[in-house]
N, C-alpha and C positions, 0 to 999 in steps of 0.2 A: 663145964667140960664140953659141952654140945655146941659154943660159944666159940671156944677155943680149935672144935673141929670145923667149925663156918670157915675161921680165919686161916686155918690150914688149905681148905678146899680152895678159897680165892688166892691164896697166893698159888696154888698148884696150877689153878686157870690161868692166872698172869705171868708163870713162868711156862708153861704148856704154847699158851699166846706168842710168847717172846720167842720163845725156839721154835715155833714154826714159822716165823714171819721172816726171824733169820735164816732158816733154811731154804724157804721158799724164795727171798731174796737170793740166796746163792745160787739156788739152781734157776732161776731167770739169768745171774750172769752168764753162767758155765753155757748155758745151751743158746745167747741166744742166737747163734747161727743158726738156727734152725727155727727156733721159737717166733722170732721175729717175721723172715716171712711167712710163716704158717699164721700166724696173726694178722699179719696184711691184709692173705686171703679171706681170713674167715669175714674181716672188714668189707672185702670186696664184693665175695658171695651176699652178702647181708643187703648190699646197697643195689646190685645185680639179679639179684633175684626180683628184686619189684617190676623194674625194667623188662627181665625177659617173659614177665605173665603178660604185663602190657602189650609186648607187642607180638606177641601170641592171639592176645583179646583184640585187639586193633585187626591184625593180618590174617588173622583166623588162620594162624602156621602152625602145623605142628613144631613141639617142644625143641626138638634139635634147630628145624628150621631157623625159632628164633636165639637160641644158642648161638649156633654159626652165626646170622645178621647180627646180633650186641656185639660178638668179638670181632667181627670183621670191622662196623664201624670204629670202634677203642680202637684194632690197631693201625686202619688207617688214619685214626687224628695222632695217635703214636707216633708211628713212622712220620709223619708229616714234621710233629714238631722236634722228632730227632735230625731232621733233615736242615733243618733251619739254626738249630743249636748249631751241628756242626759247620754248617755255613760261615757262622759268625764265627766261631774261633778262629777258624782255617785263617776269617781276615784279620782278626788280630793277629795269629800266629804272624802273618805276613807283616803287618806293620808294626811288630815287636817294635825294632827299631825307632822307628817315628814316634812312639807313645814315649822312649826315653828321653830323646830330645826335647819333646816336650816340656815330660816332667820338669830337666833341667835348667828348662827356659822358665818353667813357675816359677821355680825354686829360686831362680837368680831374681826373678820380680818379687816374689814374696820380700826377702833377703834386703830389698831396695826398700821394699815400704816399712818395714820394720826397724829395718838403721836411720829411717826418719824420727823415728818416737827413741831412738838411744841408745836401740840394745841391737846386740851382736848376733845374727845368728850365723854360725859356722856351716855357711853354703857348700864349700869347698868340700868338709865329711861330708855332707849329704850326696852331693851329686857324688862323688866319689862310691857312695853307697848304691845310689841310684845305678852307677851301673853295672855296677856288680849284682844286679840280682837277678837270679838264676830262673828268670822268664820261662826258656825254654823246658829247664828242669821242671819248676813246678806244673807247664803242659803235658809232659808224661806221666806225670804223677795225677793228674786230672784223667789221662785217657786211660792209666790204670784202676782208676776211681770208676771209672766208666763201667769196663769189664767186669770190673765185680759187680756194679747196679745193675749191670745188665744180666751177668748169672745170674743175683737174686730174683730179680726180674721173671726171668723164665722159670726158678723155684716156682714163684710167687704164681704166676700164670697156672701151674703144673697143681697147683693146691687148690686153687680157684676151680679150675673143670671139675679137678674131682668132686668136691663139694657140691656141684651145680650138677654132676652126673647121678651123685647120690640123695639128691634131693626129690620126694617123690611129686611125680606132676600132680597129686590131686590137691585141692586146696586144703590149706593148712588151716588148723583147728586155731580157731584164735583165742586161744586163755593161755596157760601156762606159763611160766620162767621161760621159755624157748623164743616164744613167740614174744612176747616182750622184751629180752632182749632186742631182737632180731627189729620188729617192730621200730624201736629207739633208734638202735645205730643207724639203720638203714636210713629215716629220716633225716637223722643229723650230717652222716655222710652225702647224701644226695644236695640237699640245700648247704652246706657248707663249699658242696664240691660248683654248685651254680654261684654262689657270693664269691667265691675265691675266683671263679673264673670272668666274671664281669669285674672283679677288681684288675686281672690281668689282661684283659682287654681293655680297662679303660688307661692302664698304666703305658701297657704298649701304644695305644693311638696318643698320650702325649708324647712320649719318647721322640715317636716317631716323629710327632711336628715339630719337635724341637731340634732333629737331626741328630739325635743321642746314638754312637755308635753302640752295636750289639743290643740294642731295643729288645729286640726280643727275647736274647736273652734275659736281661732285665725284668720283661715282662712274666716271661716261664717261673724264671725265680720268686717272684712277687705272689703268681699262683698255688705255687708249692705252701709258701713260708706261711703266707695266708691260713693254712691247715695248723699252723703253732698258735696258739693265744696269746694276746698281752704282745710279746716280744717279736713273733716273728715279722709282722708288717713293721717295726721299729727296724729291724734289720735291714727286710728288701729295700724301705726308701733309701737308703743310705747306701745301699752297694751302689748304683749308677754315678755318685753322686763324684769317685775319684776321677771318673772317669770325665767326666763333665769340668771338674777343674783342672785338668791338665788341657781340654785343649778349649775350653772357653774363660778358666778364671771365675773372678766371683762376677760375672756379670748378670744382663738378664738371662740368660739360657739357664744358671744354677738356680738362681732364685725362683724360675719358672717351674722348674725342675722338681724342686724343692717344694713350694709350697702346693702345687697340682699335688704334687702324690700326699703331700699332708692331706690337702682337701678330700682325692676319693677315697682315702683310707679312713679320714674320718666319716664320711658323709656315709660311705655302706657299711663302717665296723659300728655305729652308731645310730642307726637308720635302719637301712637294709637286712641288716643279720638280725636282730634283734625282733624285726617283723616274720621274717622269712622262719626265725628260730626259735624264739617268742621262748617260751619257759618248757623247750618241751626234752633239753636234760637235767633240770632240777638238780645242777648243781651251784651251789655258789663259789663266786668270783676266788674267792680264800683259797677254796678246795681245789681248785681248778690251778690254781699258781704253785700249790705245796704238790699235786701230783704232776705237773710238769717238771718240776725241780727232780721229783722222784724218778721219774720214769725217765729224766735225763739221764741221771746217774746211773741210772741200772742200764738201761738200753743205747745211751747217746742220744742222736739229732731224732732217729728212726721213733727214740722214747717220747720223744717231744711232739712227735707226729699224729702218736696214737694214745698221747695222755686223754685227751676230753675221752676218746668211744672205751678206751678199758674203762675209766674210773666210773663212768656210767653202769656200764656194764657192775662193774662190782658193787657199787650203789644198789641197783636191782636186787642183785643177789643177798645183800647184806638186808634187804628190806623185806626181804622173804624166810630170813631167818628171827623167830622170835628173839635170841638173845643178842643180836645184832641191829638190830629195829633204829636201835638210839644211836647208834655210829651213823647210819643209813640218814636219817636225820638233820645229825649234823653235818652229813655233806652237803647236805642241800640248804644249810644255814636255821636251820628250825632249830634252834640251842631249847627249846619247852620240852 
């Protein structure tokens, strides 16, 4: 009987488990307008707050003082690289046109080298397609893309102060769940946010030698995507890449192109991060691809952003609970 009530009680726990995991999944989708950039924040707060004791301790300023100086520097590199992004479109927007002819003109070479080896390709639907596509359209829909990042944006900003305003100036106790979270993200964001940003500079100074239009966009993007694991540097190399055969072809400018960003991407995702990162989210590779895929689904692109610092984060937490210990564990690959 006693036996039989074990077998009651775990399945009660593994259905108890399952209904909340499923509920907790819904309410992340339902809310995350809200959820998400309050999440941002609490990332940003985390990674911000080490910064603004530092240069508190450096400047000997008072607390506000160095307040105000972190946000003034952030948003003039902001503003700066908002200024530059929109620079670049403006010149695309301008040579919409010229990028079609282009294309059409690959497309007719391509077309030529292909009907050398036998086979047909129907040039005539492509360019036909070619120019039917709705360039300009998908630009508004980018600058409504925009407005909204930039609301969240100022969400996001609006969550951050508060945090940093209710954060008390005296130094913080260093044990507890609090602090080690905070501890972790803050690290991992800070050195992730230096690696990702020497990858976007060093993406931008080849672009740039190679005469690659919108470089810097290019570059911004590559900094961003950097923050994704696994996949998102697979991405950035390859966005410049259309851009580059339409108006050089496969010659040396793509191949240059091409294998430069293979190289810094492998050489700091391989090298650099891994010194700079060393083991200090303890999570493994496995757990890291399965909560990306998660956090895709629930959240989107924003999910994929902040899969590493959540799953850490719940890592911690799962590791401070005894009936949770072995989950906690297995995220970090210790299957003992």
């Amino acid at each position: 009987m006693e036996h039989m009530n074990n077998s009651y009680d775990k399945i009660n726990n593994v259905c108890l488990i399952i209904l909340a995991t499923v509920a907790s999944v819904s309410a992340l989708i339902y809310t995350k307008v809200i959820m998400i950039p309050f999440v941002i924040s609490i990332f940003f707060f985390a990674a911000l707050s080490p910064i603004i004791r530092t240069i508190q301790k450096r400047l000997k300023a008072p607390r506000p003082v160095a307040v105000v100086t972190c946000f003034l520097i952030i948003g003039l590199f902001t503003a700066l690289a908002w200024l530059l992004i929109i620079e670049s479109f403006m010149t695309f927007y301008d040579d919409i046109d010229t990028y079609k002819s282009k294309a059409i003109v690959f497309v007719d070479t391509v077309s030529i080298w292909v009907s050398s080896f036998g086979f047909n390709l129907e040039s005539d639907f492509i360019q036909q397609e070619i120019r039917a596509l709705p360039l300009v359209a998908w630009l508004k829909q980018f600058s409504g893309g925009l407005a909204t990042f930039l609301g969240n944006t100022f969400l996001v900003f609006v969550f951050t102060v508060f945090l940093i305003i209710s954060e008390k100036n005296a130094k913080l106790e260093k044990k507890g769940l609090w602090f080690d979270v905070k501890d972790k993200v803050s690290r991992y964001i800070i050195l992730k946010f230096l690696s990702s940003f020497i990858t976007g500079v060093s993406v931008c100074i080849l672009l740039y030698a190679l005469n690659v239009e919108m470089a810097f966009v290019f570059a911004f993007i590559t900094f961003l995507f950097n923050f994704i694991p696994n996949i998102g540097s697979i991405v950035a190399a390859t966005l410049p890449l259309p851009i580059i055969l339409i108006n050089s072809g496969f010659g040396l400018t793509f191949l240059a192109a091409l294998g430069g960003q293979i190289f810094i991407h492998s050489l700091i995702g391989t090298v650099l991060e891994p010194k700079l990162l060393g083991s200090k989210m303890d999570l493994h590779p496995i757990a890291v691809l399965v909560f990306l895929i998660f956090w895709g689904l629930v959240w989107g692109v924003p999910g994929m952003f902040l899969a590493v610092p959540i799953t850490a984060v719940l890592k911690i937490v799962l590791s401070r609970i005894e009936s949770t210990k072995s989950f906690a564990e297995l995220l970090a690959g210790r299957m003992s």
